[in-house]
BAFI-3210 file (N, C-alpha, C; in Angstrom, 3 decimals, decimal comma, padded with zeros to 6 digits):
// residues 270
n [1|2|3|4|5|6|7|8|9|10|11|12|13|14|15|16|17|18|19|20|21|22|23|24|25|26|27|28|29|30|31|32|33|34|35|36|37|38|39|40|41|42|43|44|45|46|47|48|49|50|51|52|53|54|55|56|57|58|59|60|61|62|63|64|65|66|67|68|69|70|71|72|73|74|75|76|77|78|79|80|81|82|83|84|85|86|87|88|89|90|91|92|93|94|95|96|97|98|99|100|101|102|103|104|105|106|107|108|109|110|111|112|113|114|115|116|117|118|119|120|121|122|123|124|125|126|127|128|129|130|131|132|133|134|135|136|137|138|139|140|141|142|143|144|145|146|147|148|149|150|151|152|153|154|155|156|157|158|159|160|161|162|163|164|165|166|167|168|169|170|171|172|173|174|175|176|177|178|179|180|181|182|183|184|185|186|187|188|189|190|191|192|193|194|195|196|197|198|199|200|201|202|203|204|205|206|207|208|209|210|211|212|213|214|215|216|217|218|219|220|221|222|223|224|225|226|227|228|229|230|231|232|233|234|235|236|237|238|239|240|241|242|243|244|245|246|247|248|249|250|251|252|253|254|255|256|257|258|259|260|261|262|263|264|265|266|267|268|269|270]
n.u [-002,955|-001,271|-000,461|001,216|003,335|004,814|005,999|007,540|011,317|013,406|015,814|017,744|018,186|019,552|020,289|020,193|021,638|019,592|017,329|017,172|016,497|019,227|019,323|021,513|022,760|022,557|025,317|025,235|025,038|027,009|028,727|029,982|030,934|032,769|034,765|035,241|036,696|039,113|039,687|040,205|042,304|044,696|044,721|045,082|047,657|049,302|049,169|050,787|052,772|053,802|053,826|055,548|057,989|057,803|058,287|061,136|061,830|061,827|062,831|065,179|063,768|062,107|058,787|057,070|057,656|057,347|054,291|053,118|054,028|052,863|050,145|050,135|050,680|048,185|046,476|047,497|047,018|044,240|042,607|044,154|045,509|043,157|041,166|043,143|043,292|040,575|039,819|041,610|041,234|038,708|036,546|036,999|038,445|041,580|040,010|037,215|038,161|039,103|037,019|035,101|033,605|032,444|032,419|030,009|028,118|024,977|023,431|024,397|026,951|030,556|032,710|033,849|037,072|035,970|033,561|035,091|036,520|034,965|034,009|036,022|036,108|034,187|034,012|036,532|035,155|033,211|034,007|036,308|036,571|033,850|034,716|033,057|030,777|028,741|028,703|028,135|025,155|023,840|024,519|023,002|020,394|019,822|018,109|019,843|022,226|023,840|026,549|027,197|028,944|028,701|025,578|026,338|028,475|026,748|026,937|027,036|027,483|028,391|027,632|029,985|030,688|028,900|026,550|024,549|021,830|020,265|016,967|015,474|015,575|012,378|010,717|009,770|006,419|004,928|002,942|003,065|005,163|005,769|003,966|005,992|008,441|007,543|006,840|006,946|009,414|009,820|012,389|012,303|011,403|012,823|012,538|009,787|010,238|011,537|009,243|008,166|009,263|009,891|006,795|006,855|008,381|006,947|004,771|003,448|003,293|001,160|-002,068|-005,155|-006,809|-005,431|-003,006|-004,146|-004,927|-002,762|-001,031|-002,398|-003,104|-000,108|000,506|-001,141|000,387|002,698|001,695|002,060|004,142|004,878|003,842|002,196|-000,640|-000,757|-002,334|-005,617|-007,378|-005,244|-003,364|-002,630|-000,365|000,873|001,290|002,995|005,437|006,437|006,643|009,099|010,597|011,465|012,802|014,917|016,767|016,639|018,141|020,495|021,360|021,892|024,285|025,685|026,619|027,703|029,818|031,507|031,760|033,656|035,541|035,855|037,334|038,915|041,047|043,841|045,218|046,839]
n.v [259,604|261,402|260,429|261,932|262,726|259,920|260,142|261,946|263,252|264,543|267,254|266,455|264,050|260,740|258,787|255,548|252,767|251,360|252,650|253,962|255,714|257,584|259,294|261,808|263,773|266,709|268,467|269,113|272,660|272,950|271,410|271,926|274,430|274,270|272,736|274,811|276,186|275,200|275,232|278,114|278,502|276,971|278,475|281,177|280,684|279,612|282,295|283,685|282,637|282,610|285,613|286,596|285,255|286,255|289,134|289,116|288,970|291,391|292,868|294,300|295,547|298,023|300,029|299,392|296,463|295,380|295,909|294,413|291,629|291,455|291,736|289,249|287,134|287,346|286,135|283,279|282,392|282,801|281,975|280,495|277,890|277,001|276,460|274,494|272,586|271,527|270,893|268,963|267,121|266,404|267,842|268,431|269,749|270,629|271,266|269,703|267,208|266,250|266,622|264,489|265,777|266,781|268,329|268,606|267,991|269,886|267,734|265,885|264,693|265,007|267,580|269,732|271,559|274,121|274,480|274,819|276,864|279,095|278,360|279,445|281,999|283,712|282,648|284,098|286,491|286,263|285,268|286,050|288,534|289,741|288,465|285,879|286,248|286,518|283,881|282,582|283,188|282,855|279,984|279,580|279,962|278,407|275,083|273,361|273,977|275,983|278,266|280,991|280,977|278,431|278,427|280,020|278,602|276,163|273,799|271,801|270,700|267,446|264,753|262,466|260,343|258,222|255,541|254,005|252,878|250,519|249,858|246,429|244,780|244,320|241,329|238,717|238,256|234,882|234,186|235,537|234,889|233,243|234,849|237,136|236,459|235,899|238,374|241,448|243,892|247,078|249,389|251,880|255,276|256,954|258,011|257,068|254,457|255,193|255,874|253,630|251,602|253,531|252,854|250,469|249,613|250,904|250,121|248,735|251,003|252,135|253,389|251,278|252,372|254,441|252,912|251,929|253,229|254,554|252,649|251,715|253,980|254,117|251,983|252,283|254,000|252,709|250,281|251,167|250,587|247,731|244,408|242,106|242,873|241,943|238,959|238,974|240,485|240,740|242,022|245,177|246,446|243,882|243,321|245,903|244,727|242,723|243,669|245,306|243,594|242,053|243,868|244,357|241,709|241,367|242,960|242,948|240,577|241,563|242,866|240,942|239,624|242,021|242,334|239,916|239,274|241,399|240,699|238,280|239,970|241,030|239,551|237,571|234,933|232,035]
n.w [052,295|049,640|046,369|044,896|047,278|047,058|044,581|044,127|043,884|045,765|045,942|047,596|047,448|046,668|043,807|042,981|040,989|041,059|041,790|044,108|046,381|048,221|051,444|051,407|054,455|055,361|056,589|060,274|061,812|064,327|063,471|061,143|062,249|063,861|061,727|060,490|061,751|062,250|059,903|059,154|061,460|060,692|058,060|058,953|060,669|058,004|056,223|057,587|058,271|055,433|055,039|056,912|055,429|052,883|054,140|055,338|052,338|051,302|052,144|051,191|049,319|047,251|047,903|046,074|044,912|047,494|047,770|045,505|046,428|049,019|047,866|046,275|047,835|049,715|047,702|047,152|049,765|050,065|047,851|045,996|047,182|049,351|047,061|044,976|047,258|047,938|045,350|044,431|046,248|046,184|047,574|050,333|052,694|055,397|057,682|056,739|056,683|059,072|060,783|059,267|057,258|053,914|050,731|048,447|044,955|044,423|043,398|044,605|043,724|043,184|043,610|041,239|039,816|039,237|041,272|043,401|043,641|042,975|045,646|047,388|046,408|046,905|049,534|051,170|051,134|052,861|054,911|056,046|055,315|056,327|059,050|059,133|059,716|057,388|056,563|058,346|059,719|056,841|056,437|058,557|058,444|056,035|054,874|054,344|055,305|054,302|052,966|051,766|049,818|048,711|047,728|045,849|044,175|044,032|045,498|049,014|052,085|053,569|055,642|055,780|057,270|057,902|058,264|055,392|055,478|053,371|052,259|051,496|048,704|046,916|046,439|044,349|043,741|044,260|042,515|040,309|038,836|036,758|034,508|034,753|033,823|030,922|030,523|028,135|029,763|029,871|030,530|033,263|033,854|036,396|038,294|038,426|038,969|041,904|042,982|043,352|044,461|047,414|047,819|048,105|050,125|052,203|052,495|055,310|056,972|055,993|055,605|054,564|052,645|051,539|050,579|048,849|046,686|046,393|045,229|043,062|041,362|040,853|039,160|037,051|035,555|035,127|033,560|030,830|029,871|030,077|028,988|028,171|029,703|033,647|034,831|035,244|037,655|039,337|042,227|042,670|044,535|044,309|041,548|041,208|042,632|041,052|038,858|039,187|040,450|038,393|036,473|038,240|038,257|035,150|034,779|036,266|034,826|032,699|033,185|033,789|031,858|030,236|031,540|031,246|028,164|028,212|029,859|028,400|026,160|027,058|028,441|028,205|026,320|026,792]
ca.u [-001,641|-001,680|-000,067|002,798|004,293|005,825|006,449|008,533|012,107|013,786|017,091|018,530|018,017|020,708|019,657|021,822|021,103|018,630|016,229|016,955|017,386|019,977|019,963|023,203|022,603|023,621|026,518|025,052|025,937|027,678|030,398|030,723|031,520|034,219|035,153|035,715|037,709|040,367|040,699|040,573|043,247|045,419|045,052|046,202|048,730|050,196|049,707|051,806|054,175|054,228|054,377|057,012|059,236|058,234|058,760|062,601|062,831|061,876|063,742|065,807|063,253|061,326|057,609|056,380|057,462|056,412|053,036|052,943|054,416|051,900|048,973|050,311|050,421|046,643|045,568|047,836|046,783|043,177|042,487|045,124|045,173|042,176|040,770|043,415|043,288|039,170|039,707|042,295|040,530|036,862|035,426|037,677|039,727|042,345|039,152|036,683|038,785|039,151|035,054|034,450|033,002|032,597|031,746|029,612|027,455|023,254|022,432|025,383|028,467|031,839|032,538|035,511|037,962|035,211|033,044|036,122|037,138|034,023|033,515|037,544|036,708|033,303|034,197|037,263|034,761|031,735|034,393|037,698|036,623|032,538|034,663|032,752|029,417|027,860|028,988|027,140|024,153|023,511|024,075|021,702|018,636|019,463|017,923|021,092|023,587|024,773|026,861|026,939|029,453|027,872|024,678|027,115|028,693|025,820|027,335|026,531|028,478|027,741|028,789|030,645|030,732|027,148|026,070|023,337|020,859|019,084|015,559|015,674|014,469|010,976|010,731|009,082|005,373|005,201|002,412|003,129|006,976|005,796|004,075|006,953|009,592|007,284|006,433|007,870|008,715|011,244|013,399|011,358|011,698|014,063|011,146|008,870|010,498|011,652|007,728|007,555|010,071|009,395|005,591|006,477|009,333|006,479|003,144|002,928|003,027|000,223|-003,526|-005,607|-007,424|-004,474|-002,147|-004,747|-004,982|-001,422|-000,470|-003,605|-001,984|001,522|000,090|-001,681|001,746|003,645|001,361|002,743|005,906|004,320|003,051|001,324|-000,952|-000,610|-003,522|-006,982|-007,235|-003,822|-003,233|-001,673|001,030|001,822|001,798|004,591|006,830|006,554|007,688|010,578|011,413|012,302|013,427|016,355|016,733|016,822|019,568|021,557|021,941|022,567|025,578|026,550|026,414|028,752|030,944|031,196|032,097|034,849|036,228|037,028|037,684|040,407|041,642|045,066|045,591|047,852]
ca.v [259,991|261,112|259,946|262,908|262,000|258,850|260,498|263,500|263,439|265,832|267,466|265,657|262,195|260,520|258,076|254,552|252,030|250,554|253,514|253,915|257,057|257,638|260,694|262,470|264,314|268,132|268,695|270,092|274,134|273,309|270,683|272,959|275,592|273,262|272,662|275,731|277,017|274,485|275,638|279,305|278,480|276,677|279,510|282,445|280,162|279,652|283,684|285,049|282,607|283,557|286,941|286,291|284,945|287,983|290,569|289,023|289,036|292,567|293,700|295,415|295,964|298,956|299,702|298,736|295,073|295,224|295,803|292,743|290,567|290,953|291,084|288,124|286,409|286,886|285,008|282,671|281,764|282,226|281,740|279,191|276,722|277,137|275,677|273,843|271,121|271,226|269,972|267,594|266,045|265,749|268,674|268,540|270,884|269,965|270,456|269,039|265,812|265,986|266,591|263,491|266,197|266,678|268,724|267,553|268,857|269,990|266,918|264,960|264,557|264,859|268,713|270,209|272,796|275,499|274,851|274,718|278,263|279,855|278,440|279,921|283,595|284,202|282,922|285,245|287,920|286,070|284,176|287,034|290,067|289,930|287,896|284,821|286,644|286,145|282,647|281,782|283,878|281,986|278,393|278,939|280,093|277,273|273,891|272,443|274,726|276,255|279,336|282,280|280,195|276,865|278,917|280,446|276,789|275,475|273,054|271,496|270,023|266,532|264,309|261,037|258,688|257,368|254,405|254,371|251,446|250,381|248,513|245,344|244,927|243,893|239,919|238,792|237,413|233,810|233,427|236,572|234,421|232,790|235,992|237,967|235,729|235,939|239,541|242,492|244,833|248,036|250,408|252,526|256,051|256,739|258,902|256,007|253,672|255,221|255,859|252,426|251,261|253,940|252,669|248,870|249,654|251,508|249,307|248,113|252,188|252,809|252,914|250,470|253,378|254,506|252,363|251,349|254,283|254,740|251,760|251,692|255,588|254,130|250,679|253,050|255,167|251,798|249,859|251,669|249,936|246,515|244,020|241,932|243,052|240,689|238,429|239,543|240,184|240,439|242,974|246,561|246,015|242,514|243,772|246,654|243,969|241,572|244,559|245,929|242,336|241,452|244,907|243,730|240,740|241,240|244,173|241,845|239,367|242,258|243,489|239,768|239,400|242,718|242,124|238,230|239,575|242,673|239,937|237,428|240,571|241,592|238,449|236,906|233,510|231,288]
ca.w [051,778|048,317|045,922|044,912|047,823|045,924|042,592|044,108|044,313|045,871|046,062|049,073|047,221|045,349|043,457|042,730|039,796|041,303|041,752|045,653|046,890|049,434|051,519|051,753|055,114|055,077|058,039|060,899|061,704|064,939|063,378|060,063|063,154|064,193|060,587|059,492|062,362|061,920|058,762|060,038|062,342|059,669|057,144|059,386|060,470|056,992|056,281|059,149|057,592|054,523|055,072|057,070|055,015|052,316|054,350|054,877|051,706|050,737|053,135|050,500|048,407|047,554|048,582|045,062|045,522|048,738|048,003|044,895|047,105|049,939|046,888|046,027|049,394|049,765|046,494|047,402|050,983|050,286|047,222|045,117|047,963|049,595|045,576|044,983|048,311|048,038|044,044|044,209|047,532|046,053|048,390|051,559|053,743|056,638|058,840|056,713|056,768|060,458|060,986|058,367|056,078|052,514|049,844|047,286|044,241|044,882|043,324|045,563|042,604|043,256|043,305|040,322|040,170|039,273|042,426|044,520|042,878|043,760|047,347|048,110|046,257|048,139|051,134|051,234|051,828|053,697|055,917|056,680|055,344|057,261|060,590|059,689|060,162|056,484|056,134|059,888|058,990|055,437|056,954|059,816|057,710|055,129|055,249|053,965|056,056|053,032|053,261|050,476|048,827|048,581|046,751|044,569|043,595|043,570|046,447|049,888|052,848|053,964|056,613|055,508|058,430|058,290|057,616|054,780|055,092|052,099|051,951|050,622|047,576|046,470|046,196|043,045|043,871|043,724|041,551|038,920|038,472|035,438|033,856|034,502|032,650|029,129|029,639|027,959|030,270|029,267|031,674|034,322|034,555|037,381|039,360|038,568|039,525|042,695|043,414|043,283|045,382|048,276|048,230|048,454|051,800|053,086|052,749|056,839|057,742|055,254|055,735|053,525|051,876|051,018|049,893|047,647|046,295|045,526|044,315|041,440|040,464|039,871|038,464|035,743|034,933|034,810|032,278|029,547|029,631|030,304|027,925|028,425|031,164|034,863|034,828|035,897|039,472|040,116|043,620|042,180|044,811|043,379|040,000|040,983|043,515|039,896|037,648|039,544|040,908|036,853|035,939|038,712|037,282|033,870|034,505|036,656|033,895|031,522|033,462|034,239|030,178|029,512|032,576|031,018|027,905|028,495|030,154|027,151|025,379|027,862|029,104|027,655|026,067|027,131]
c.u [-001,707|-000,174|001,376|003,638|005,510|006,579|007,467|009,827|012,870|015,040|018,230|018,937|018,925|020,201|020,426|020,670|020,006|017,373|015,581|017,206|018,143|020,394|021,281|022,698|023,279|023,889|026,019|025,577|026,880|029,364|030,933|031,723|033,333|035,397|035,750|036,579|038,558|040,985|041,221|041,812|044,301|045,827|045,561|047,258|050,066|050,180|050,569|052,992|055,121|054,587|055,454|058,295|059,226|058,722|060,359|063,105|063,102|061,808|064,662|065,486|062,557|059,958|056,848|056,448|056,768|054,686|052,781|053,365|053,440|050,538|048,805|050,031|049,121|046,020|046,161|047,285|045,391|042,564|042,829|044,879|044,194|041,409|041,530|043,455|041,825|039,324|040,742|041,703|039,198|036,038|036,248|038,870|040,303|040,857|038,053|036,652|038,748|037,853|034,746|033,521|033,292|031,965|030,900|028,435|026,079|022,910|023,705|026,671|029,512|032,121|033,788|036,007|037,004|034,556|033,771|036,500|036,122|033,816|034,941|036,721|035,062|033,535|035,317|036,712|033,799|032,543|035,481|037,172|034,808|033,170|033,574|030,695|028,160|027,487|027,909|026,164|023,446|023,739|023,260|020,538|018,559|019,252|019,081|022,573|024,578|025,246|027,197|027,900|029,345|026,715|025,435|027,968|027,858|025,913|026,623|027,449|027,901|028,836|028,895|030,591|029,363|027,182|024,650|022,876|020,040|018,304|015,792|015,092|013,260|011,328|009,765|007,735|005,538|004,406|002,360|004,723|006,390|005,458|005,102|007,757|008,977|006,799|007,438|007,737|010,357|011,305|011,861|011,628|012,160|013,008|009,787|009,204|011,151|010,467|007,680|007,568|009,895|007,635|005,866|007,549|008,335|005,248|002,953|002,697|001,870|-000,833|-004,057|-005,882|-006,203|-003,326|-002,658|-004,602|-003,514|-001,099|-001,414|-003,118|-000,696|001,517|000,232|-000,242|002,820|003,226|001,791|003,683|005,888|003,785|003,331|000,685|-000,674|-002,313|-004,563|-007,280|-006,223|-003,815|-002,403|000,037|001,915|002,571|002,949|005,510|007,245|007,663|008,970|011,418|012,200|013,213|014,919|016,806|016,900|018,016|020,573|022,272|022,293|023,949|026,297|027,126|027,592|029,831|031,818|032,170|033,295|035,539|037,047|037,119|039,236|041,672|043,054|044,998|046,684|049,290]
c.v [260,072|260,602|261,199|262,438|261,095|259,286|261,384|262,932|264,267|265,645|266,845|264,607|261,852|259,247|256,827|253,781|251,324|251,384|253,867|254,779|257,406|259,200|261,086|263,428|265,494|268,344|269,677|271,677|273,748|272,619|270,902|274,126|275,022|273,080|273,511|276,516|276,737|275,076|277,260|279,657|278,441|278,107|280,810|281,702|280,049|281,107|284,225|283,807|282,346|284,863|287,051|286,232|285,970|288,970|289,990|288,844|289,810|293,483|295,226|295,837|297,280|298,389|298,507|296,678|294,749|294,425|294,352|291,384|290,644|290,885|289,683|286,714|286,443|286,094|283,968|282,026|281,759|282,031|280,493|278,208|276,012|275,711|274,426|272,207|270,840|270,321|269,086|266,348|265,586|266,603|268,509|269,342|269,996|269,898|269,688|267,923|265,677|265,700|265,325|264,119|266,152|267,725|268,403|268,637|268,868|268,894|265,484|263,922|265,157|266,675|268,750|272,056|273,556|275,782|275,019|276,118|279,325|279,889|279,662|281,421|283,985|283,853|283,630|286,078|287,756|285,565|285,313|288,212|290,569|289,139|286,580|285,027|286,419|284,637|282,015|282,002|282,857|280,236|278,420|279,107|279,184|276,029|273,010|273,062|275,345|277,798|279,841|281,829|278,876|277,341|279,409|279,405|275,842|273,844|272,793|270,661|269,206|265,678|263,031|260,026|258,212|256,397|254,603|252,615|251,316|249,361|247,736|245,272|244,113|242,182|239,860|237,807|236,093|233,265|234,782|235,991|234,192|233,896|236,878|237,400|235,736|237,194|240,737|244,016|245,953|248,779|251,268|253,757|256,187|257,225|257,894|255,317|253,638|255,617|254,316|251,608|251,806|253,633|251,079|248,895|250,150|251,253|249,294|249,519|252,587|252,572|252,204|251,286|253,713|254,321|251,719|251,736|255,110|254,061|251,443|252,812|254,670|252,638|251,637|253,365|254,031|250,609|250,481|250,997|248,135|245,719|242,324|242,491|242,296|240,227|238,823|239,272|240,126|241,966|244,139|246,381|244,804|243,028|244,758|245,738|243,165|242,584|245,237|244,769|241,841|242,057|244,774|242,656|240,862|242,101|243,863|240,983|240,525|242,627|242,463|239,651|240,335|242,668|240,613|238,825|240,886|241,701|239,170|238,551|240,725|240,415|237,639|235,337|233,052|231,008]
c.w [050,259|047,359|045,184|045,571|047,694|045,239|042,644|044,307|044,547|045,728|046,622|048,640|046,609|044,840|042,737|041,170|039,824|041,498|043,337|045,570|048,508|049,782|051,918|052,928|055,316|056,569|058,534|061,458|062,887|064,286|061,917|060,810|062,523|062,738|060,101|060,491|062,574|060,798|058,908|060,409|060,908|058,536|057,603|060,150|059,233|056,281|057,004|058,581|056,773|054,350|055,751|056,730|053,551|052,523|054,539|053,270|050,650|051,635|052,488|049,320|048,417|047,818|047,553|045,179|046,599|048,554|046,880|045,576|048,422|048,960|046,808|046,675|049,837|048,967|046,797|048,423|050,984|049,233|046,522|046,184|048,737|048,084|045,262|046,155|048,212|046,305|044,017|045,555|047,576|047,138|049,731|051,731|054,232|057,428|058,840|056,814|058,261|061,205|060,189|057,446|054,649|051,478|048,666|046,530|044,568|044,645|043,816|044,822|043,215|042,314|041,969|040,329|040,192|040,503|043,422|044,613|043,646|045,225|047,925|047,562|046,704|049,282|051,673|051,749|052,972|055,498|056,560|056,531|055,990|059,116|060,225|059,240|059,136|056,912|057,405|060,045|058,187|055,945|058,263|059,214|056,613|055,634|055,005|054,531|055,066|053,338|051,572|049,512|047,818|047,444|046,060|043,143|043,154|044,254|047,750|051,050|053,342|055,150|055,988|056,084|058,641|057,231|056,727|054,715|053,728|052,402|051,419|049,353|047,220|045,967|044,705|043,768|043,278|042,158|040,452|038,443|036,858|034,159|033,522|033,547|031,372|029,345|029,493|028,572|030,356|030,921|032,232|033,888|035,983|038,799|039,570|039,506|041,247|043,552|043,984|044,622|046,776|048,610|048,939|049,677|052,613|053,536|054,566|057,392|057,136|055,526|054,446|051,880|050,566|050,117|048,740|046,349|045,014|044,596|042,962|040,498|039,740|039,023|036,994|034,858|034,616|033,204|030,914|028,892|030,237|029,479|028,210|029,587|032,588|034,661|035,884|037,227|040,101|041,072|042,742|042,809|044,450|042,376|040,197|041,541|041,721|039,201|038,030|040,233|039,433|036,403|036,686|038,223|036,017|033,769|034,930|035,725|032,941|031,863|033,377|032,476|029,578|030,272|031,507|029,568|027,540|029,212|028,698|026,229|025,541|028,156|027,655|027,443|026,283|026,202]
res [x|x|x|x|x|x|x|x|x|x|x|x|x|x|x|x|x|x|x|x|x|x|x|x|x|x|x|x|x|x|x|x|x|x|x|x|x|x|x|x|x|x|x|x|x|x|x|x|x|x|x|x|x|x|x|x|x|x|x|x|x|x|x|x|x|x|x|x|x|x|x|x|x|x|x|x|x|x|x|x|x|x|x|x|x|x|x|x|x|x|x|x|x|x|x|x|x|x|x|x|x|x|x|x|x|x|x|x|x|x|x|x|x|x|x|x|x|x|x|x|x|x|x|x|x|x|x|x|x|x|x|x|x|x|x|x|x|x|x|x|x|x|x|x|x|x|x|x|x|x|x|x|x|x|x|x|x|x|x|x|x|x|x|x|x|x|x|x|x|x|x|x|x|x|x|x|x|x|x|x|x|x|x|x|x|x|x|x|x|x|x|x|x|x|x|x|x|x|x|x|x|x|x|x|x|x|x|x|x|x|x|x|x|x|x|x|x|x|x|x|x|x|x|x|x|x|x|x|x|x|x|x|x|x|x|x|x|x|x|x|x|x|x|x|x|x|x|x|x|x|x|x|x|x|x|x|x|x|x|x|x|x|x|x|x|x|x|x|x|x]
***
């Protein structure tokens, strides 16, 4: 297994403070189906009655109104609201809420008005004016079920109701404790350090060869930011559980430290 493997992170990954990556799973095509034909429903529901209540009430109008007032009534019903309920809801429809879906950005952020804007005025044409047929097309040949709007946003639909497990984190070797506490050892890279982390959850699946292999690569790329070295003969995988066992640790007490303080900043005297 070489060693890339580790070092890559992809698209899918989201990545928390700790240098875990959690996949956001992209919403399968059949319960986007489902998803999007609620909203379907819903939206020529609330056209037929809107127009509705236009056409009573250019009744005694000429054509010219007419026709601005049904213009109107299309940007409205698929456009303005369409944008508007996806950005004030963080990426959700009526049916994405009903499916437990979500919208969310390529690299899995909290979409805003602009991507909301775009998904409503391409899918206008991919979703009513193709019948559906782009939009079902473009999420079956994507790995992420993305339809011609989503690549235009630069978006992705995920499902919400899962549970995300996280690995535990790396224990600190017993006998690198004392090294670690006198050595100086700075912030990771985020790609490093999630090398690190995906090698040491994954040691018992790895061949010897292997894992040897790896863990001597991301040893190398980590000494940089290490100082003192770990004492002679110390295991590669020790030496990373040591350095990302402190790097928690030391960031713990840093937060405990500004939490601690913003407190007696905030806090009222008696």
């Amino acid at each position: 297994m070489a060693a890339p493997e580790f070092a890559t992170l992809t698209t899918d990954d989201l990545v928390t403070g700790e240098a875990v990556a959690l996949d956001l799973p992209p919403a399968s095509l059949g319960i986007r189906l489902a998803s999007g034909l609620i909203d379907v429903v819903v939206t020529a529901a609330l056209l037929l009655a809107v127009i509705f209540t236009f056409v009573l009430a250019a009744l005694q109008a000429d054509d010219a109104v007419v026709h601005v007032a049904f213009v109107g009534t299309m940007i409205v019903v698929f456009l303005v609201i369409p944008t508007t309920v996806e950005a004030l809801t963080r990426g959700k429809s009526l049916g994405k809420a009903a499916c437990g879906l979500r919208v969310v950005r390529d690299d899995a952020g909290p979409i805003t008005f602009q991507h909301a804007f775009v998904r409503a005025l391409v899918g206008f044409v991919e979703i009513y004016a193709t019948g559906g047929g782009a939009a079902f097309f473009s999420a079956m040949l994507s790995s992420r079920g993305k339809r011609l709007g989503d690549y235009a946003a630069g978006t992705y639909v995920v499902r919400e109701r899962i549970k995300l497990r996280l690995q535990p984190p790396p224990l600190m070797p017993r006998e690198l404790a004392g090294w670690a506490r006198a050595a100086d050892v700075t912030s990771l890279p985020t790609g490093l350090a999630l090398a690190i982390r995906q090698l040491l959850s994954r040691l018992p699946d790895l061949e010897p060869s292997a894992r040897a292999g790896v863990a001597a690569t991301l040893a190398q790329q980590v000494a940089p930011y290490v100082a003192p070295p770990p004492p002679p003969g110390t295991a590669p995988e020790a030496y990373l559980a040591a350095v990302i066992a402190t790097r928690r640790e030391r960031d713990q007490a840093r937060l405990g430290r500004e939490r601690a303080f913003r407190e007696r900043l905030t806090s009222r005297r008696p």
